[in-house]
N, C-alpha and C positions, 0 to 999 in steps of 0.2 A: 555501289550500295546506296538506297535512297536514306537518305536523315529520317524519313517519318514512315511510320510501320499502324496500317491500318488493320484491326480485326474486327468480321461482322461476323454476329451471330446471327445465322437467319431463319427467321420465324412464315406464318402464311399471311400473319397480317403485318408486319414490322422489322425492319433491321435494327440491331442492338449493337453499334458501334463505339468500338476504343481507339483512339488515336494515342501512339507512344509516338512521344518528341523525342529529338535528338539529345537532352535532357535525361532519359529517362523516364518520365513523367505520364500519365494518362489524361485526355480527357475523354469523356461519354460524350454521344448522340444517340436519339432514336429517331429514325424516321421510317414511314410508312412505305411497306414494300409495294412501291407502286412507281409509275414516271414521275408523277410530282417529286414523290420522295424520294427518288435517284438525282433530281436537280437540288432538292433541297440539301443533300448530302455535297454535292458536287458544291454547292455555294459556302458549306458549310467548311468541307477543308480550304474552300482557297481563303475565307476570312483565317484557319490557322495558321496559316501560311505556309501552311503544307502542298509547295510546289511540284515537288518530288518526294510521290508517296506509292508505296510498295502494298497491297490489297492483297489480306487473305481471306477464303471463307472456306465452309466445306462444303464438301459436295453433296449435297441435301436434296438432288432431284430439282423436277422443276421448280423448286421456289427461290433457289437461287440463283436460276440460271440467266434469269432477267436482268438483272443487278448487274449478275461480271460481265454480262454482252454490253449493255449501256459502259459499265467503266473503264472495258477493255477499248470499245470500239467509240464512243461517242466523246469520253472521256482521255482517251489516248493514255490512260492509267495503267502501271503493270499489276496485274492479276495474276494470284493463283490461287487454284480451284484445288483444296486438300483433302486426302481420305478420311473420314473423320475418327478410323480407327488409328492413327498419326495424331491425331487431337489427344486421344484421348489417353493414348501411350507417355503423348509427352508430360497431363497434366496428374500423370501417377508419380513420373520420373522428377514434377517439381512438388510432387505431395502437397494437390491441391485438394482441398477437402468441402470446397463450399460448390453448389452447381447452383448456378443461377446466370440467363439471359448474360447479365451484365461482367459476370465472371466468367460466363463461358470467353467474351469476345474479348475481354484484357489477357486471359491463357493465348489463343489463337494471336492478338497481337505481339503478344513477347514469342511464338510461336516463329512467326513470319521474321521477327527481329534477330534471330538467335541462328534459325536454320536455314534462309534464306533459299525458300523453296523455289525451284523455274516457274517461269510464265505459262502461262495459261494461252493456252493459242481457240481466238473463238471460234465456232462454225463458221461456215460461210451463208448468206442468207437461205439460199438452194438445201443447205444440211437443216437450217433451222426450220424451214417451211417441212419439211419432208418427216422432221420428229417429231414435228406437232400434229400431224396426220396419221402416222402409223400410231402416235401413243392416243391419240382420239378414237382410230378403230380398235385397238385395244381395248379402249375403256366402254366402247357399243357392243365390240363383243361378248365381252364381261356381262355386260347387262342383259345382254339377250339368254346368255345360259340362264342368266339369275331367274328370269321373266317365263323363260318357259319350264322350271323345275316348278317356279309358283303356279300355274296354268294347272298342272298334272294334278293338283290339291286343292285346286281353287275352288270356291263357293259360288254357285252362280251368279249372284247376284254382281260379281266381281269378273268372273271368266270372260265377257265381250272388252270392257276396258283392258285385260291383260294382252287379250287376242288382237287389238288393236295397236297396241303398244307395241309387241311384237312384229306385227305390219311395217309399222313405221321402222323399226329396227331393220330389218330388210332391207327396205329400200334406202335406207342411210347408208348402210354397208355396203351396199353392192356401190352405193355414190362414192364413197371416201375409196374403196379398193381401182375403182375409174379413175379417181380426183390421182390417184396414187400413181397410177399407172403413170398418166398424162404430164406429172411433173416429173418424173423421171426422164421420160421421153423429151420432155420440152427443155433440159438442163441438157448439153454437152459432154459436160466430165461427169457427170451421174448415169447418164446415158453409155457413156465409155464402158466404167467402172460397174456397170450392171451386166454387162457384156462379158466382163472380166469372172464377177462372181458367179453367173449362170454356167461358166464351162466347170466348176465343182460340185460334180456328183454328189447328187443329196439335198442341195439347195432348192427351195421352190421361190416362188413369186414374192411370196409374202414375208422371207427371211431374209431376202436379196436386200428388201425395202429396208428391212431393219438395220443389219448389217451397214449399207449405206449411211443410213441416221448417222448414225454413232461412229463408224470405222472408215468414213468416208477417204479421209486425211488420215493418213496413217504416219503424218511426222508429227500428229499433234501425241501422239504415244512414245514413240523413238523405237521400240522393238517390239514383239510380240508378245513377251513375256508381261508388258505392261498392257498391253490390251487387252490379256486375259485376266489383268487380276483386274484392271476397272470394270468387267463383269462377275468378281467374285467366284473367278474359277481357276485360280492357284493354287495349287495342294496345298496342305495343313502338314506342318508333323509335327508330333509329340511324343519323342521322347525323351529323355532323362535315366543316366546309369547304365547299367546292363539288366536293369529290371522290369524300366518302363518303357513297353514299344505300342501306342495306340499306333490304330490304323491310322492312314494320313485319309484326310478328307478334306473336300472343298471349304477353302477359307469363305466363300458369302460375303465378304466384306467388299460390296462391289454391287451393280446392279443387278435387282432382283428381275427386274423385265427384263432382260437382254437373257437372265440365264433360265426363264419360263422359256424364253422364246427359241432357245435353241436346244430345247431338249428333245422335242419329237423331232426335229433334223436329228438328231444326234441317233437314234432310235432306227432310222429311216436309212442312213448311210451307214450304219451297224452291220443292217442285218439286209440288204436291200441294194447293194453297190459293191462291187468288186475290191474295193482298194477298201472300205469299212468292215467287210467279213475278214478280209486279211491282218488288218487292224483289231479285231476282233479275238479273231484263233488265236496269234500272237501273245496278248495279253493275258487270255485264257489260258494257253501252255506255260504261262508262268506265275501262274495261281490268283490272277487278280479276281474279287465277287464281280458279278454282274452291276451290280450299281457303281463301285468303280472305273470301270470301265467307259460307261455311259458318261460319266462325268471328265473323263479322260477325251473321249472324242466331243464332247461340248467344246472341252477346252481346244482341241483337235483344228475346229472347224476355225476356233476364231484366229489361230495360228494361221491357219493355210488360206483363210481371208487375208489376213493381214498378209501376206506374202505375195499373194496373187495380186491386191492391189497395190504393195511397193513396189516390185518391181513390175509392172505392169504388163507380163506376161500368163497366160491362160493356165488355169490345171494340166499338170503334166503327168500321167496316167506311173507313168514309169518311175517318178521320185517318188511314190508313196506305195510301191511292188504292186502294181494292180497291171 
């Protein structure tokens, strides 16, 4: 166990840091989410002489992810990266009633202190470079739906700049889905491992890339049951007595990109692949809706991902009755 238990609350512009002593005790930092302010924080625990310090924060999307790579990897610091629905469980369970920055990161530091959550295993730079590119075309293609829905209502005096914009949209995308391609290609074990994902019916190009991002390393999960719920597609249930039976539905507590991204797969290997119609009728003969289902082979896919890349064997048509 380390003596000093750090928690960052992390913001777009600033880290909100509590250091608990071996003591007991808090103290605050804030610094700027940026590299400066990753050194300045790094300066700042070794003057508390916080040698051996244990880092938690939640898992907030890119704006934390900057931070744990520098503390995990440049810093040699152990990290972990927490759901932030576990935050905010724990801070019912100590009947915290104040939300503020500064409260949040003292909660997360007695958090890290109390429950002594694992390590955080980082990407490797190949994984890093590859999420920053698929979630870049993401965010182009976003804009391009946006640009051309405004185009169909546009005022002329605006339609050439929109139509121009969209131009430009174009030729970005077809660059980054090249750029995409090429790094895959140019990596070894991405190269492998996309080799591996492509033998599962339903997958295209652009899900492969995704999949990789994120599921690259499948020990940084430990099983599959956790690699579907870091994309917020773990059943829900709720019930209570013999009165209360809600439907079960996706917990969401999890990334929202990855489970956009694997719906029309999910849709695609449904109704359009032999081993997903089977998967299909299956679940239909035992009364599940149609929207359950779709959310069942989401979860599906990231299972049989995760499988195909642990054990680094191809889709096998006959384990899933196809």
């Amino acid at each position: 166990m380390h003596p000093f238990h750090l928690g960052i609350d992390v913001a777009k512009a600033k880290l909100d840091c509590a250091l608990r002593t071996p003591e007991g005790k808090i103290r605050h930092k804030v610094v700027a989410n940026t590299p400066a302010g990753f050194e300045e924080l790094r300066a700042w625990l070794a003057k508390q002489g916080a040698d051996s310090v244990h880092v938690c924060l939640e898992a907030t999307g890119t704006y934390g992810e900057a931070v744990a790579i520098f503390l995990a990897g440049r810093a040699a610091i152990t990290v972990s990266v927490i759901n932030p629905a576990q935050i905010k469980a724990f801070g019912v369970s100590q009947m915290v009633r104040t939300k503020t920055d500064k409260a949040d990161a003292v909660l997360i530091a007695q958090f890290c202190f109390e429950r002594q959550p694992t390590a955080w295993q980082p990407p490797s730079p190949a994984e890093q470079a590859l999420r920053v590119l698929v979630l870049r075309l993401e965010a182009l293609q976003t804009m391009r739906t946006q640009e051309s829905n405004r185009l169909e209502v546009a005022a002329l005096p605006v339609r050439d700049g929109i139509a121009q914009h969209l131009a430009w949209l174009d030729t970005e995308i077809e660059r980054l889905i090249k750029e995409i391609r090429h790094h895959i290609d140019r990596d070894p074990t991405l190269h492998d491992k996309q080799r591996l994902l492509d033998s599962i019916p339903g997958l295209g190009e652009r899900t492969i890339a995704i999949l990789l991002a994120f599921y690259a390393d499948p020990a940084r999960f430990g099983n599959a049951r956790r690699a579907a719920a870091f994309a917020g597609l773990d059943p829900r249930q709720h019930e209570s007595g013999s009165s209360v039976r809600a439907k079960p539905r996706l917990s969401k507590v999890g990334h929202a990109f990855l489970r956009k991204a694997l719906y029309m797969p999910a849709m695609v290997t449904l109704y359009k692949t032999d081993w997903g119609k089977r998967f299909r009728q299956r679940l239909a003969a035992s009364g599940k809706p149609p929207m359950l289902i779709i959310g069942a082979m989401m979860r599906k896919l990231v299972h049989v991902a995760f499988g195909v890349l642990k054990s680094g064997k191809a889709f096998d048509p006959a384990i899933h009755g196809a």
